[in-house]
N, C-alpha and C positions, 0 to 999 in steps of 0.2 A: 111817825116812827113807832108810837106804841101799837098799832095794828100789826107791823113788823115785827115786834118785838114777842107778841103775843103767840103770832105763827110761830116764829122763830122759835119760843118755846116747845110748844106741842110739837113740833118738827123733831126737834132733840130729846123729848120721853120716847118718841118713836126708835128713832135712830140706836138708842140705846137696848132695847128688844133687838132690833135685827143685828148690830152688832154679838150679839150674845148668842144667837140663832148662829152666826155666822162664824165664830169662835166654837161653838158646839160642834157645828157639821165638819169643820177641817179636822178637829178631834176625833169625830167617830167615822171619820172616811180615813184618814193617816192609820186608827189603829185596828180600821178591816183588812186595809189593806199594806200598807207600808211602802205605799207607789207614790213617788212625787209628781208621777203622771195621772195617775188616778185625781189625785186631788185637784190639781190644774186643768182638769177634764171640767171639773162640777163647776171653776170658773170660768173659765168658757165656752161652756153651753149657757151663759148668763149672757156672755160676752156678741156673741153672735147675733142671736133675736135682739140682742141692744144696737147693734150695729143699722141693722134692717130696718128700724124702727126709726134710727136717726136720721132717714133721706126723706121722713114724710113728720116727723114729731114738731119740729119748726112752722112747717104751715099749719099744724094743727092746733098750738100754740098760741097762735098770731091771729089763726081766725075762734078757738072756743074759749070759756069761760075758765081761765087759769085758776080759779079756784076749786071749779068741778073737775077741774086733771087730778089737782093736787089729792082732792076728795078721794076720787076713783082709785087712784094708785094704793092711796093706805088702805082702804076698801080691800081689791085684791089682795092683796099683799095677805089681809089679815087671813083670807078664806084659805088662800092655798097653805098658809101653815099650819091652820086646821087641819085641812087634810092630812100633811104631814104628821101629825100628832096622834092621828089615828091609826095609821100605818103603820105608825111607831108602835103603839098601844095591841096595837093584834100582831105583833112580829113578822109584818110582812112588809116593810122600809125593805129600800134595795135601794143602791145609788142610782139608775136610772130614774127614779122617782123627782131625783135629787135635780136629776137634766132637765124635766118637762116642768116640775114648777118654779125652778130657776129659772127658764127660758121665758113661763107666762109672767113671773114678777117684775123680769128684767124689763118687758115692755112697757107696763104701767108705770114701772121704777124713771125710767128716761121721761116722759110725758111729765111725770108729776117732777123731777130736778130742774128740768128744763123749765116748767111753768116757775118753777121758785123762784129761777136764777131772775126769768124774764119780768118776774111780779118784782124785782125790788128797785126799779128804777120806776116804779108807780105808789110806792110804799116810802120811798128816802128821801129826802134830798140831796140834792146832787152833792153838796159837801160833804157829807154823811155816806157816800161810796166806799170807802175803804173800810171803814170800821163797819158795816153791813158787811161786807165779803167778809173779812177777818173773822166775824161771829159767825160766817157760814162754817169757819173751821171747827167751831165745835158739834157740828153734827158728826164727825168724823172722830175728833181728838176728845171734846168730851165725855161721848159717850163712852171713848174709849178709855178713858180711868175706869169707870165705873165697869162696862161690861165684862172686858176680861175677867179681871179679879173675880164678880159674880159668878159667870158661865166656869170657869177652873174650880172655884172651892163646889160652887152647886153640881156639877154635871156631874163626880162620883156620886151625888146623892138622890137626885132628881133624875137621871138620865137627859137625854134627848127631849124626849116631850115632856117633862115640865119646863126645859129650857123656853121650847117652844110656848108652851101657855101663858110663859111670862112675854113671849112678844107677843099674842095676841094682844095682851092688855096696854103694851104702849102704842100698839097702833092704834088703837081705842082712843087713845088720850088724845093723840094728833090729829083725824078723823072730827071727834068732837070741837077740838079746839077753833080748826077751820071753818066746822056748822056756822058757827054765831059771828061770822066776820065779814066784813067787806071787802074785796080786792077789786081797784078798778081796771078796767078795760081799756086800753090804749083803743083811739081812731084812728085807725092807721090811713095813710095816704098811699099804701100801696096794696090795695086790698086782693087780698087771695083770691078768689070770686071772678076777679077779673081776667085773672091771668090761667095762661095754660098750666099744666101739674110742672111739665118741664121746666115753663120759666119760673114754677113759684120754686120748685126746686133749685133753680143754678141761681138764683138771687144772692146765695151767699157766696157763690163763686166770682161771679159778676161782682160782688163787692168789693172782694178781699183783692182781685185780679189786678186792680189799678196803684193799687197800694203795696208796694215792697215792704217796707217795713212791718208792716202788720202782717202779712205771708211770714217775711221772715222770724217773728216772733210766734207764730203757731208751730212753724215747724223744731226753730231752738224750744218749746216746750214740748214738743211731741218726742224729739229724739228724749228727752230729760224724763219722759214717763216711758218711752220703751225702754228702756236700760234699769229704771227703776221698779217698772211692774215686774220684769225677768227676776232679777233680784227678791222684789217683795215676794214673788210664789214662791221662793224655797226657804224665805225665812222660817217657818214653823216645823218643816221637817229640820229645818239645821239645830232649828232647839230643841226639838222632840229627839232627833237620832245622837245630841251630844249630853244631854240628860235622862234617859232611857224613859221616852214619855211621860215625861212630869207635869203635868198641865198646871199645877201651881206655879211653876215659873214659869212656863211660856206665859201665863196672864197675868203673872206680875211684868216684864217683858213691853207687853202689851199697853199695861196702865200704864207705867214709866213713859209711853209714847203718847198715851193720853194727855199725861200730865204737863208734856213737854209742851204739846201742841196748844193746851189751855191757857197757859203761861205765855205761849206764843201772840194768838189772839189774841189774847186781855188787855197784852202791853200795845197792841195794832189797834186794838178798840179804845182803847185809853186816849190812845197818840192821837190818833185819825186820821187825816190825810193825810198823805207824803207828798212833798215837792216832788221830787223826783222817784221814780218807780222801777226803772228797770236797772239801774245798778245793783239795790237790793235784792230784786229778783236772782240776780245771777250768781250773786255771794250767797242766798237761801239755798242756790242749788250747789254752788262748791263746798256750804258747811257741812248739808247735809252727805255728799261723800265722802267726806273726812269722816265725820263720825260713823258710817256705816262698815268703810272700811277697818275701821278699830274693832267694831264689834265683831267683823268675820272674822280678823285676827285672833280674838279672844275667845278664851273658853269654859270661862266661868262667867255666874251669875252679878258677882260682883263688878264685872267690868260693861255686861249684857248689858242690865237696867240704867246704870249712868249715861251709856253713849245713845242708848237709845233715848233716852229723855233728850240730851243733847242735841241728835238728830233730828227730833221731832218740833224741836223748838223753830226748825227754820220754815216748817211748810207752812204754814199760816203766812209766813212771809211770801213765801212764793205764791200763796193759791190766792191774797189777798190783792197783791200790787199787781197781777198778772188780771185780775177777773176786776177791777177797775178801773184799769185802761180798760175795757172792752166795753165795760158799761159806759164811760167817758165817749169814747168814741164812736159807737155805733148808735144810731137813733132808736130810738125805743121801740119805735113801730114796726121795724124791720130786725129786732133782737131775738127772736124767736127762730126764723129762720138763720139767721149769722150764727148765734150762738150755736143751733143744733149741726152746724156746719164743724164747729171747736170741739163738740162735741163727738163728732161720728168721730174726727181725726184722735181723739182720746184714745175711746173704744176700739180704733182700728190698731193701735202700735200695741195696745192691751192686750188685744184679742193672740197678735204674733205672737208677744211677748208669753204668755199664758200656753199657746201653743205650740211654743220649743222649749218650755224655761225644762219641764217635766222627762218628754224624753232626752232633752240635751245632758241630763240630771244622771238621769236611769242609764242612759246607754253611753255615753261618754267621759263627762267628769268621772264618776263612781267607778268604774271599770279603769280608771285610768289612775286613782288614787289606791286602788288595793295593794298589798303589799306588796304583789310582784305585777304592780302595773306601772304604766311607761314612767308616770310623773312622779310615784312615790317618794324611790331615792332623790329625787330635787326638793323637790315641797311637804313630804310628808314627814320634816322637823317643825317647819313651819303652821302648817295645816291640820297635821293631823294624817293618819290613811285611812283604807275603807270606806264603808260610806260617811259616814263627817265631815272628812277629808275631800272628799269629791264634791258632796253642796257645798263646802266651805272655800272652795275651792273657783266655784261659778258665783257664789253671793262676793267675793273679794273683787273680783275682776268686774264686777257691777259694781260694785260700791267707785271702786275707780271711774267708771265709766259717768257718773254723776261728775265727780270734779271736774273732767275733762270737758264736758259739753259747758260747764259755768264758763271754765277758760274760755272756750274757742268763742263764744258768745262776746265775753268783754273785748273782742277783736272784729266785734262786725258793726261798724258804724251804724248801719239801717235799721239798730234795734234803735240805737241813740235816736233817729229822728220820729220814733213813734213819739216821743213826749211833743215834738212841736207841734202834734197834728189838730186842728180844730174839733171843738165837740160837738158830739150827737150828731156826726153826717150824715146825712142820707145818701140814697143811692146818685140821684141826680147831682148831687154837690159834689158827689166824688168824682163823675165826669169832671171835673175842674182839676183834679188831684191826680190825673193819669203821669202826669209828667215831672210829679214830685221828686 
């Protein structure tokens, strides 16, 4: 556990640089351009090369040295913000810039998550799954108290690239931290080497394919992040376009989601295992609609930050009980490939979700909330009109749309019978499992 714990740190000085990177660029892309399509452009051109990358990251995974993934990713990662920084530094940053080293990041980005996910069942013991995942939500939630707030008070002062220079330095730290460490190597019994590209590839199909319940638990979380990610792209303009670009509260905002989410983990790290898993799961995804839905409602700060913290308190619970079943259930040796399997399906409702939330934004809601547009007189007491009124209008109907899939979920039995399923299957043992 303290190998784990070790990474686990240097992971999260990281994380907290690229959040801040990441926080900066939605700021100086929103106020080049004032496109919610623009902005949802820059994630996915991330999204894509991520996608691509996920039908061969599993085997790559599973046959190389998950510590030099991990290496190589922060590596990249650091160079190409370099670049950025320079480009910034001579005025010649254009958001196409923003496409091609998103795209190069996002590959090394998958390689080195995936190696993390798949290193911790070589790293923990098996009791110690839950509270491992739970801590994985602070690479997300922690970092995110702290980045906002920084990147908002710094970026009127620093610009862009000092932003940047501060992520170079915490990939530095992650980078290092993993030098001086050991992470072992699962023998797998299903060796890549052996097998054709095809079948190393459909091994996670082949896996999942005998198993209903665990199919149908990818897909109740994939609907739950495509309706969420649509949602998440318009969050920054809705608080940009209803505080007239205020970057101190979008990352105050931000931190409030931080903070929610660290509070979330701490008490799942604390706890540590759960008996049961997927009931919580699906109350984590009903809180979190309720509270999101309050916040599109609302239009002040003071209602913003509370619900947001509230919100965020649930995804640690979701991303924690959901990513240990899967460490539970799938053998080690074959989690590489399984997992980049959970993965491609992420990035693919992401990748939709990103590529309608923008123009659905620009050319629909917005046109539709203007003063003398169709839906004003109904909803623009409610909402708001203009543009406000229009994102606010698409992030409310998503914030719903989170409660509704928790519903529909606590009505499918087959999520229930993932808890009785034996652990660390392999694939050959799941041939026994076809007829569960």
């Amino acid at each position: 556990m303290r190998t784990f714990i070790i990474i686990w740190f240097g992971q999260l000085v990281s994380a907290i640089g690229s959040q801040m990177t990441n926080f900066a660029v939605r700021v100086w892309v929103w106020q080049l351009t004032e496109s919610a399509t623009a902005l949802t452009l820059v994630g996915l051109a991330m999204l894509i090369p991520r996608i691509v990358t996920s039908l061969y990251a599993g085997i790559v995974v599973d046959r190389y040295s998950r510590k030099a993934l991990m290496m190589v990713g922060d590596g990249v990662a650091a160079v190409s913000t370099i670049l950025l920084a320079m480009l910034h530094l001579n005025g010649v940053l254009e958001i196409w810039h923003l496409y091609i080293t998103g795209a190069i990041n996002s590959c090394f980005a998958q390689l080195q998550n995936l190696a993390y996910s798949s290193a911790i069942a070589t790293l923990v013991p098996k009791d110690q799954y839950t509270r491992a995942t739970s801590m994985g939500s602070f690479f997300h939630y922690g970092s995110a108290i702290i980045a906002p707030a920084l990147a908002g008070a710094l970026y009127p002062i620093i610009n862009l690239a000092g932003i940047f220079s501060i992520d170079v330095a915490t990939f530095l730290v992650g980078f290092i931290t993993l030098a001086f460490l050991k992470i072992p190597q699962v023998e797998t019994t299903h060796q890549p080497t052996n097998d054709s590209l095809k079948e190393q590839f459909s091994l996670g199909f082949r896996y999942l394919r005998q198993v209903p319940s665990l199919t149908t638990l990818l897909l109740t979380t994939s609907a739950f992040w495509l309706i969420h990610d649509l949602g998440g792209a318009i969050l920054s303009p809705l608080i940009l376009a209803r505080t007239d670009n205020n970057t101190q509260i979008l990352g105050q905002i931000f931190s409030a989601a931080g903070i929610g989410g660290v509070l979330g983990g701490t008490i799942l790290s604390i706890k540590g295992s759960l008996k049961k898993r997927i009931q919580p799961l699906l109350l984590g995804m009903m809180g979190a609609g309720i509270a999101k839905t309050i916040l599109g409602l609302a239009t002040t700060p003071f209602i913003w930050i509370p619900v947001q913290f509230m919100s965020s308190l649930n995804f640690p619970l979701i991303a924690s009980t959901n990513g240990s079943i899967w460490l539970d259930k799938v053998a080690p040796e074959i989690q590489g490939r399984v997992f980049a399997l959970r993965k491609l399906s992420r990035q693919l409702v992401s990748a939709i979700a990103l590529g309608v939330a923008g123009p659905l934004t620009d050319y629909v809601f917005i046109p539709a909330m203007q003063p003398n547009g169709i839906l004003a007189p109904l909803l623009g007491n409610l909402l708001g009109t203009g543009d406000e009124g229009g994102i606010a209008l698409l992030y409310v109907m998503t914030s719903v749309g989170l409660l509704i899939v928790g519903l529909i979920g606590m009505s499918r039995p087959l999520l229930n019978q993932v808890e009785s399923l034996p652990s660390h299957i392999t694939l050959k043992e799941k041939e026994s499992l076809t007829n569960q």
